[in-house]
C-alpha positions in Angstrom: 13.7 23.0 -39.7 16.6 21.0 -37.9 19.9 23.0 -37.2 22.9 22.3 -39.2 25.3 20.0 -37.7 29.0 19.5 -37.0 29.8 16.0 -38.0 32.8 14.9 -35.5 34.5 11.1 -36.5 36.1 9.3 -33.4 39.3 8.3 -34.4 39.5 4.7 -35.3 40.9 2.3 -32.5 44.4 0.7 -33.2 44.4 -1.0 -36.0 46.8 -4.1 -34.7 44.3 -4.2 -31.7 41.1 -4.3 -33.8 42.4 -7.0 -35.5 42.9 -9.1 -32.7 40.5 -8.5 -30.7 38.0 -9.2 -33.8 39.8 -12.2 -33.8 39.7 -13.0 -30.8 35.4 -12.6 -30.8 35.4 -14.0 -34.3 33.3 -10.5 -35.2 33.6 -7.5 -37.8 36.2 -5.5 -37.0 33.7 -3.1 -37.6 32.4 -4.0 -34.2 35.9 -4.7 -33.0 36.8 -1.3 -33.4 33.4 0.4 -31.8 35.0 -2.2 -28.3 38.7 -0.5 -28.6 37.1 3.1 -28.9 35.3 2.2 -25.7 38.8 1.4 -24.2 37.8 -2.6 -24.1 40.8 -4.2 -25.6 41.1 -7.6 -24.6 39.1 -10.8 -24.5 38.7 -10.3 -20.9 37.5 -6.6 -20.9 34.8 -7.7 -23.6 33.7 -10.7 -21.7 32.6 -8.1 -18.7 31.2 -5.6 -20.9 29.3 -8.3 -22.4 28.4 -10.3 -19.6 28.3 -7.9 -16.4 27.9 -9.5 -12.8 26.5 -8.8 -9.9 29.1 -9.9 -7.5 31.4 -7.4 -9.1 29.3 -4.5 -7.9 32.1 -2.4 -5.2 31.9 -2.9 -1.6 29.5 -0.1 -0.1 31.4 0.1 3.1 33.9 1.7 0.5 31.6 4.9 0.5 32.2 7.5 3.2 29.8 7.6 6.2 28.3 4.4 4.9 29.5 2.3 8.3 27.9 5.3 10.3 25.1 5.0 8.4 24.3 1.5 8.7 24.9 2.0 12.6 22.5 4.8 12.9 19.7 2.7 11.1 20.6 -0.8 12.8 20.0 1.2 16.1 16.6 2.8 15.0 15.4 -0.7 13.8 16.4 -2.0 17.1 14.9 0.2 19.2 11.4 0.5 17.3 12.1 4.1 16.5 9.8 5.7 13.9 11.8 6.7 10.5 10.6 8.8 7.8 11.6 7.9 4.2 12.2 11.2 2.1 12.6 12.3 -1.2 12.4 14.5 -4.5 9.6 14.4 -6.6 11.3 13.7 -9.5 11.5 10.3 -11.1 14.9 9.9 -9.2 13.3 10.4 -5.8 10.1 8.4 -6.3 12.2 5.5 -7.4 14.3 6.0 -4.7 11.6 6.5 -1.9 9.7 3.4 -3.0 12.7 1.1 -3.7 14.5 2.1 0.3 10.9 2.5 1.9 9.4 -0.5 0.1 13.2 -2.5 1.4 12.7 -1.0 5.0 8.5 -2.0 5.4 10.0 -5.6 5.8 12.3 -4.8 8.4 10.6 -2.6 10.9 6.5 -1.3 11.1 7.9 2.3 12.1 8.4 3.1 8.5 6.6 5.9 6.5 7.5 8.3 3.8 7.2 11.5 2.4 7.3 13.7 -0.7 7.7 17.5 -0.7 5.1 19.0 -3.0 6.9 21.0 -5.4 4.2 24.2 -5.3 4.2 24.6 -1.9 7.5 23.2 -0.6 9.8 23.0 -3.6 13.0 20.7 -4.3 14.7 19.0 -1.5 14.1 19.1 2.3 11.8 21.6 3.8 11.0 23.0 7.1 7.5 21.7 6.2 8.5 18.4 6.2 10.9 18.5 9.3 7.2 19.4 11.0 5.8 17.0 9.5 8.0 14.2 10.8 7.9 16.0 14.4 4.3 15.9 14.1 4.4 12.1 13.4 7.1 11.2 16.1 9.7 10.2 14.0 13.4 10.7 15.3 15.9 9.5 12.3 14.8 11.1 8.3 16.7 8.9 5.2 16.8 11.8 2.7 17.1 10.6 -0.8 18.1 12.4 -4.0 18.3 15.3 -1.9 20.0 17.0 1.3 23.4 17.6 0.5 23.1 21.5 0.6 20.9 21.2 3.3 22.8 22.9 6.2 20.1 24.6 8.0 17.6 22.5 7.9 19.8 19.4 9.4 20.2 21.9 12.4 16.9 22.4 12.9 15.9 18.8 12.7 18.1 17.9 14.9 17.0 20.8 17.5 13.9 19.1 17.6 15.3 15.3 18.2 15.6 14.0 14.3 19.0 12.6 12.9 19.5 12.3 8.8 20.5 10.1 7.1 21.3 12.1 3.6 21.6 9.9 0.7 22.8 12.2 -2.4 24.8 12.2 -5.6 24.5 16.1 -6.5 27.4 18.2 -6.1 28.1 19.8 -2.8 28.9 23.2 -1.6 31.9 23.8 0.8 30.2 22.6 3.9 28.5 19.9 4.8 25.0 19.1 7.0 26.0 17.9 10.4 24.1 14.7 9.2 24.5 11.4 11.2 25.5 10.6 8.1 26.1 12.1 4.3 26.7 9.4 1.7 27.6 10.8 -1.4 30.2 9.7 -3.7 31.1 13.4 -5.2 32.3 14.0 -1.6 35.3 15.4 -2.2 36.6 13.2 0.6 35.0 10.1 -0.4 37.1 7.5 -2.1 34.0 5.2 -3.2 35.3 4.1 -7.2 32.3 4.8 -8.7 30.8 8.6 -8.3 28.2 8.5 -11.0 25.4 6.8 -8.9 22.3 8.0 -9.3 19.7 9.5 -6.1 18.2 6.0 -6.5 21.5 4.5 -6.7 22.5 5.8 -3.8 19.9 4.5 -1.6 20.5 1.1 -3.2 24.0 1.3 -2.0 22.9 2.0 1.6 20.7 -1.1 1.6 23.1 -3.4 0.0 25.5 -2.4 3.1 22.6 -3.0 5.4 21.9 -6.3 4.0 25.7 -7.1 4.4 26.1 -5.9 7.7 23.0 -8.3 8.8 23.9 -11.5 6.7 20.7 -10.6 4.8 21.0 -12.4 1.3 21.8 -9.8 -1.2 19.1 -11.7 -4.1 16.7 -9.9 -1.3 17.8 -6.7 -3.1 17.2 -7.9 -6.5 13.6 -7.6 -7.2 13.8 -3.8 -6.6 16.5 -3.7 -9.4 14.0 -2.7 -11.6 12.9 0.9 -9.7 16.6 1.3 -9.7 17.0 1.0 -13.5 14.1 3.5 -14.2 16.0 6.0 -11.9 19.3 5.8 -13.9 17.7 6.0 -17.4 15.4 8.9 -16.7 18.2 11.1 -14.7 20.9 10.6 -17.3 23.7 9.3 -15.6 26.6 7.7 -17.2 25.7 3.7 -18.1 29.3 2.7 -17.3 30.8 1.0 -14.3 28.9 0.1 -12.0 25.6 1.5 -13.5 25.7 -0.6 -16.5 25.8 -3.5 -14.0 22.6 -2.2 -12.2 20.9 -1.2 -15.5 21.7 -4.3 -17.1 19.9 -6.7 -14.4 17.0 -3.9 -14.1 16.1 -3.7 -17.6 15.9 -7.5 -16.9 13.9 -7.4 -14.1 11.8 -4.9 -15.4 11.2 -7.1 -18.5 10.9 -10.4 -16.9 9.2 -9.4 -13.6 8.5 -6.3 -13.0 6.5 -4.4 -9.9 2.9 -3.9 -10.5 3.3 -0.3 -10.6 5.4 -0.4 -13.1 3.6 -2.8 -15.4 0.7 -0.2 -15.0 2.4 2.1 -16.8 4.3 -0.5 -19.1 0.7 -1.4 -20.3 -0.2 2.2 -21.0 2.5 3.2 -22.6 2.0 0.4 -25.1 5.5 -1.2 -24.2 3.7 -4.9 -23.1 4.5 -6.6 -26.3 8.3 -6.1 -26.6 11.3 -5.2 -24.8 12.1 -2.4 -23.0 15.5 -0.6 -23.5 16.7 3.0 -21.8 15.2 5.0 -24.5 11.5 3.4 -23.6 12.0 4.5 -20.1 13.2 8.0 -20.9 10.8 8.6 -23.2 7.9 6.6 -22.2 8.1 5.4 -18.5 10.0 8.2 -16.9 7.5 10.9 -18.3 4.4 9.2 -16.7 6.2 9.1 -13.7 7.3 12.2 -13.6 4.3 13.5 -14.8 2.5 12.9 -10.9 4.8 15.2 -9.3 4.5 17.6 -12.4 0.7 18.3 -12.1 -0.4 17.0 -8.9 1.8 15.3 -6.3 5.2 13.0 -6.0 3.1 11.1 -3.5 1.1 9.3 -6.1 4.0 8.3 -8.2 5.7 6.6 -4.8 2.0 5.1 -4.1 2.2 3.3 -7.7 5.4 2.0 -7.0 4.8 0.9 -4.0 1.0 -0.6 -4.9 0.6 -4.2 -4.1 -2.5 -5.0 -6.0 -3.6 -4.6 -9.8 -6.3 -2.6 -9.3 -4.6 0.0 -6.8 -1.8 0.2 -9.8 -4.3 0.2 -12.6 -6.7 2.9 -11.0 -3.3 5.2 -10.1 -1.8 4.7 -13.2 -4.5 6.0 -15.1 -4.6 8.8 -13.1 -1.1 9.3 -13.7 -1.7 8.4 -17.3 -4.3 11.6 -17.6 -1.8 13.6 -15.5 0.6 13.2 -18.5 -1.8 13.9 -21.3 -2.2 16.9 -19.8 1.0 17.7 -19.2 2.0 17.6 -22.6 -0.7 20.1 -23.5 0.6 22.6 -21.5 4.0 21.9 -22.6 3.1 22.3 -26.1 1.1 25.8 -25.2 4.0 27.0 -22.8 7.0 25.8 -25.3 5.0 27.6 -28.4 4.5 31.0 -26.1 8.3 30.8 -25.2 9.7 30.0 -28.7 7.3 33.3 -30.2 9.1 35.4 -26.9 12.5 34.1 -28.1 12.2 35.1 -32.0 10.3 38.4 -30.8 14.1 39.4 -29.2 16.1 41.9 -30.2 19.4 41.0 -31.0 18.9 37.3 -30.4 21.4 36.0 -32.8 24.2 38.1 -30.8 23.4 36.6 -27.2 25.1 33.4 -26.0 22.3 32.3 -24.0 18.5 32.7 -23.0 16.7 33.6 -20.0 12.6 33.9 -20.2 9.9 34.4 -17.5 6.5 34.1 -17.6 4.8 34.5 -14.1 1.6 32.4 -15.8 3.7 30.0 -16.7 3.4 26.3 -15.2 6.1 25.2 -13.0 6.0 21.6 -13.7 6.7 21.9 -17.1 9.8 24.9 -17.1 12.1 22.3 -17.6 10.9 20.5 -20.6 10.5 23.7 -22.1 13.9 24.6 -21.7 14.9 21.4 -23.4 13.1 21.9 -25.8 14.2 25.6 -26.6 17.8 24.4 -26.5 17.1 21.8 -29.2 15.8 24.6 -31.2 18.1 27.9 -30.7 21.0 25.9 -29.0 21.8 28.3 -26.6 22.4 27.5 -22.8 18.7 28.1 -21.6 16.7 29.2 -18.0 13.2 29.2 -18.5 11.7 31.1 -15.1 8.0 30.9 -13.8 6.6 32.7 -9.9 6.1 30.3 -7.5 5.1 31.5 -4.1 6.7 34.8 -4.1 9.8 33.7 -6.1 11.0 33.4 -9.3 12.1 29.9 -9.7 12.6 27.5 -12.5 14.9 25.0 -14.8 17.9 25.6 -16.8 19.7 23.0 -19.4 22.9 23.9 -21.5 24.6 22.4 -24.5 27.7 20.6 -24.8 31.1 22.2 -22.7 28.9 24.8 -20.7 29.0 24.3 -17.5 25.3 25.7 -16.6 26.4 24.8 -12.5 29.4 27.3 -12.5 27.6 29.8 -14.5 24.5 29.9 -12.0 27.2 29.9 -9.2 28.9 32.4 -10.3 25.5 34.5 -9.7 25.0 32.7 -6.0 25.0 35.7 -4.6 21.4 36.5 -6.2 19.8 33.2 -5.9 17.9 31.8 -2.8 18.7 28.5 -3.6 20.4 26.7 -6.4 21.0 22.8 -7.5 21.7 20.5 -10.0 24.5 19.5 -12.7 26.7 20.8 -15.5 23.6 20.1 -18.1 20.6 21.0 -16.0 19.9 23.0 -13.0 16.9 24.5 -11.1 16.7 27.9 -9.0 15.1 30.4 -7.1 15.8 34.3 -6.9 13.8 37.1 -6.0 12.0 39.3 -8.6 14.6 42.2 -8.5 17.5 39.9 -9.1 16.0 39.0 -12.6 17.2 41.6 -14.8 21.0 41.5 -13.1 20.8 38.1 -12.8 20.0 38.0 -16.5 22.9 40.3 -17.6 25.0 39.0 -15.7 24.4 34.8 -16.5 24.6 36.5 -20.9 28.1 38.0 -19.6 29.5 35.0 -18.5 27.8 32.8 -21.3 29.3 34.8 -23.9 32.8 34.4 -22.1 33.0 31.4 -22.2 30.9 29.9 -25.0 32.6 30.2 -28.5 30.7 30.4 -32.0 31.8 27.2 -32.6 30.4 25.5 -29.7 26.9 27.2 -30.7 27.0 24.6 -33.8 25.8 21.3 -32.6 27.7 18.3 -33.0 27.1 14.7 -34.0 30.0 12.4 -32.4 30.1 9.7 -35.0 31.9 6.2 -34.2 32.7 5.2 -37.8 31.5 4.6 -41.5 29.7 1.3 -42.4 28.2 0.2 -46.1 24.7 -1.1 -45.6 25.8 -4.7 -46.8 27.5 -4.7 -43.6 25.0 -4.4 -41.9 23.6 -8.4 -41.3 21.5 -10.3 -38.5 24.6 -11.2 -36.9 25.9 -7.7 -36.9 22.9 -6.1 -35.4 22.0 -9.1 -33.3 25.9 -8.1 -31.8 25.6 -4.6 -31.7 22.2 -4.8 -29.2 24.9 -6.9 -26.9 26.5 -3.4 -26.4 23.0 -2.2 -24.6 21.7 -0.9 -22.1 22.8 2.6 -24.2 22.8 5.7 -22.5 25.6 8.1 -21.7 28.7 7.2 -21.5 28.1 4.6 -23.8 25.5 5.9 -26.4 24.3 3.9 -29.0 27.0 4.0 -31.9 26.4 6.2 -34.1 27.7 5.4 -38.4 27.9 7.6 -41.2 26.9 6.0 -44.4 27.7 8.1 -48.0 26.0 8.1 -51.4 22.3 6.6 -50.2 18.9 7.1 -52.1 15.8 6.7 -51.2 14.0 3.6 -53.4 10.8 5.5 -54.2 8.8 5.0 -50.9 9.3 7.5 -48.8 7.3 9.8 -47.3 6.5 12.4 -44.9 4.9 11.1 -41.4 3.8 12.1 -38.5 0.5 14.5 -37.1 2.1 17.4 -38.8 4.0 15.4 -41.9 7.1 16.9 -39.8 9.1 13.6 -40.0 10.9 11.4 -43.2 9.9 7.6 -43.3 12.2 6.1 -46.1 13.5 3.5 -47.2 17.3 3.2 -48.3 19.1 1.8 -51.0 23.2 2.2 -52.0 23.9 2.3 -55.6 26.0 -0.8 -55.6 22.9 -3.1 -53.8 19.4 -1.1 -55.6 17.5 -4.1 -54.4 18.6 -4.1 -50.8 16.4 -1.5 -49.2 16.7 -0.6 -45.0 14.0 1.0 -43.2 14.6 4.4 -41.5 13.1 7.1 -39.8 14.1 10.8 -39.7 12.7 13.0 -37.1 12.3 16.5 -38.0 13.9 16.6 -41.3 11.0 17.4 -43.6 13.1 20.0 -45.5 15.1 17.2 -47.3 11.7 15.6 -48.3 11.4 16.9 -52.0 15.7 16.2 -52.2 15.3 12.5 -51.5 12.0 12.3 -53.8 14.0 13.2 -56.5 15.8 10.9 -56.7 19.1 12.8 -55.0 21.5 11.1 -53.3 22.8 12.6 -49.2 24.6 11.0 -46.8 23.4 10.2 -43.3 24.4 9.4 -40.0 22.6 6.6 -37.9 21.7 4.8 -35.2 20.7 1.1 -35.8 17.5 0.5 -33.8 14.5 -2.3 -33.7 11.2 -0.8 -34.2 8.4 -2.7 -33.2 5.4 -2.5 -35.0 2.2 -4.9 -34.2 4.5 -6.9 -31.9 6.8 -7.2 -34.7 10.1 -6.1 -34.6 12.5 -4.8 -37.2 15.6 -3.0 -38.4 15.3 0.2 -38.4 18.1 3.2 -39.3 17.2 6.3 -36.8 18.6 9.0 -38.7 20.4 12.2 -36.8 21.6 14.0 -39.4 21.3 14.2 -43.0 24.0 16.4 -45.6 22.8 17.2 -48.9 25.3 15.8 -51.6 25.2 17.1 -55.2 22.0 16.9 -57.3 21.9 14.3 -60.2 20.1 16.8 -62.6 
């Protein structure tokens, strides 16, 4: 059963500027106003928002170290030095390996890269990979998606003869690694405009100033647009600014032209036959991806990007393909042991948050069962697994809990911590647990009210389905690429009945495929789909009348597409009979 939800309207957008600015665009004001709550006002300000560029992506000399940086790698291209590409296993890091390694090959032979394994070596640099690029003769290491915390380990590369380069965008402590350079646009002391770049995005950066720097034409840079894109849907980061730039010509590239790697996986995840939007990637591409470094090894998610021929990216794409089939098996068999743990607590309706451990439990798949437990119980979540001789694991929150301050308020009990407000991974020894526990609840319940453990829906305004036309929805996908920081609008729509023809779908008839009707238009049905809402099944049937709230999506069905409502929420409204 879904939780009940808050329904939270946006206030409208001024009224004398909606009506202007629809005007102006000759569109519904309906539309207008979804522009003015997105602070787009003008003709001009809906023009880029509609229509972003390339050339107005910022200078990257504007980001701090980024001269220093270009320097160091100028000088190591020069002088034939050997340079070791490295980076996180996650679907940032892989896109970020590939996209600056791949970048690199066709500059200099002295190129090779590296992915930690997440069993044996964990997130970020280790000392195991310092060795390795020791071993290999390699004296300058571009981190990527990583690095910023990485204090010690910068000193002891550098003992040994190896600069970094670190190319991050999570937060950082106090101090910084004595890098040869640190770019990273959370620096507290970097001015760059833009500090929502993702790892990938970061590494793009450093490349656009290298291409700058040697009068290298920047459409060189455009074919990897779409690794870049992937990187930015799958780790959240805000679509605004200068991301929606970079996501809007990916999502291009990756639909007009993309890498063979990533056509592999297109094809499998049954994407070939229409266009691909954020959601495909997080749900679809990103997953597969991810799913390499999950069960076996990052290494073979940067080898499919990187793969040159079809049948290198076909044969590693299937493997990665099995890799995720069985990675949601054991997500499924964790998330079920984890959500019987959670109802088995006592007193679980009184705590503020949730911390499990299960020292069977498989590492790669922690934090999709965290997700997953915070869609169900809502609570700030940590779900914990051993990993040589630690407890380690992934934590996700819910909105206005900072899950970053809470963790690092227990620093003192952690070996090692990272991440952002909504998600975060860490380590502790065993006999922290139970204090670490206690005290992460005490803070949790300080600072989480029971109003914030009610989930909301931020809805953008009402619409009638007659409003609703080819020209409206054909205008609202001009608002893509959606993602946060500019999510798909969201509309309420009041008194709707289903026409007779819906039903319950899905392997276990958990979801509501319907099809909706107003009063005032009984003939003018809309299809729509409701994910987890079985419970209002029997309402609907009936003949009953509820308001919902929406997304308006296409659904593609046999290379077909069509309209399609995506249904977030649905309130009962007062029986007929």
């Amino acid at each position: 059963m879904a939780l009940d939800k808050k329904w939270i309207v946006k206030e409208p957008g001024n009224p004398a500027i909606v009506r202007n600015l629809a005007s102006e665009l000759g569109v519904d004001p309906s539309l207008a106003n979804l522009l003015v709550q997105r602070n787009i006002t003008n003709l001009f300000q809906a023009k880029s928002f509609f229509r972003p560029q390339l050339e107005d992506l910022h200078d990257p000399f504007l980001m701090k170290d980024m001269d220093k940086a270009v320097r160091r790698l100028d000088k190591a291209i020069k002088e034939s030095e050997k340079i070791l590409v490295y980076g996180d296993y996650d679907v940032d890091g892989t896109t970020a390996v590939a996209l600056v390694y791949s970048f690199l090959r066709k500059e200099t032979p002295m190129v090779s890269f590296y992915i930690p394994d997440r069993y044996t070596e964990g997130y970020g640099i280790s000392y195991v990979g310092i060795d390795h690029a020791v071993n290999e003769g390699c004296t300058l290491i571009i981190a990527l998606d990583c690095g910023i915390k990485a204090i010690e380990k910068v000193v002891y590369a550098k003992e040994r003869g190896i600069d970094f380069i670190i190319c991050d965008h999570h937060l950082p402590a106090g101090e910084l690694p004595k890098a040869a350079a640190v770019l990273n646009p959370k620096r507290n002391d970097c001015n760059y405009p833009f500090n929502e770049l993702s790892g990938c995005g970061v590494g793009f950066k450093f490349m656009q100033a290298f291409c700058q720097r040697k009068n290298i034409p920047l459409m060189e840079l455009y074919p990897f647009l779409d690794l870049l894109v992937v990187s930015i849907a799958a780790d959240l980061v805000s679509i605004t600014g200068e991301n929606r730039i970079l996501a809007h010509y990916g999502l291009q590239q990756l639909n007009e032209a993309p890498r063979k790697g990533l056509l592999s996986i297109i094809k499998l995840a049954g994407l070939e036959k229409h266009r691909i939007t954020m959601d495909d990637i997080v749900f679809k591409i990103g997953p597969r991806i991810n799913a390499a470094g999950r069960m076996e090894s990052g290494k073979m998610a940067v080898d499919l990007l990187i793969s040159r021929t079809d049948d290198v990216a076909s044969k590693i794409g299937d493997t990665i393909n099995d890799h995720n089939d069985d990675r949601k098996y054991i997500d499924r068999k964790i998330t079920q042991e984890a959500l019987t743990m959670v109802r088995e607590m006592e007193g679980i309706e009184q705590k503020k948050s949730i911390v499990l451990y299960n020292s069977k439990w498989h590492k790669g798949v922690v934090g999709i069962v965290a997700s997953r437990l915070v869609e169900t119980f809502y609570r700030p979540t940590i779900v914990l697994t051993e990993s040589n001789g630690y407890i380690t694991g992934s934590a996700r929150s819910i909105t206005g809990f900072d899950l970053y301050e809470a963790i690092e308020q227990c620093g003192d009990l952690m070996e090692s911590f990272g991440g952002h407000m909504y998600a975060a991974g860490l380590t502790m020894k065993e006999e922290h647990l139970e204090e670490f526990t206690s005290r992460f609840e005490k803070w949790s319940a300080e600072k989480i009210s029971d109003d914030m453990l009610t989930p909301q829906v931020s809805i953008d305004t009402y619409l009638e389905f007659r409003q609703i036309t080819p020209k409206f929805f054909r205008l609202l996908k001009q608002f893509q690429p959606f993602g946060p920081g500019n999510e798909s609008p969201v509309f309420v729509t009041e008194d709707v009945y289903d026409n007779g023809n819906g039903r319950l779908v899905g392997s276990d008839a958990g979801h509501l495929k319907l099809e909706l009707i107003q009063e005032d238009e009984p003939y003018r049905a809309i299809s729509a789909i409701a994910f987890n809402q079985r419970e209002h099944f029997d309402h609907l049937h009936n003949g009953n009348p509820v308001d919902i709230c929406y997304s308006v999506a296409e659904n593609y069905y046999r290379g077909i597409a069509n309209l399609q409502l995506r249904v977030k929420d649905i309130k009962i409204r007062d029986l007929i009979v």
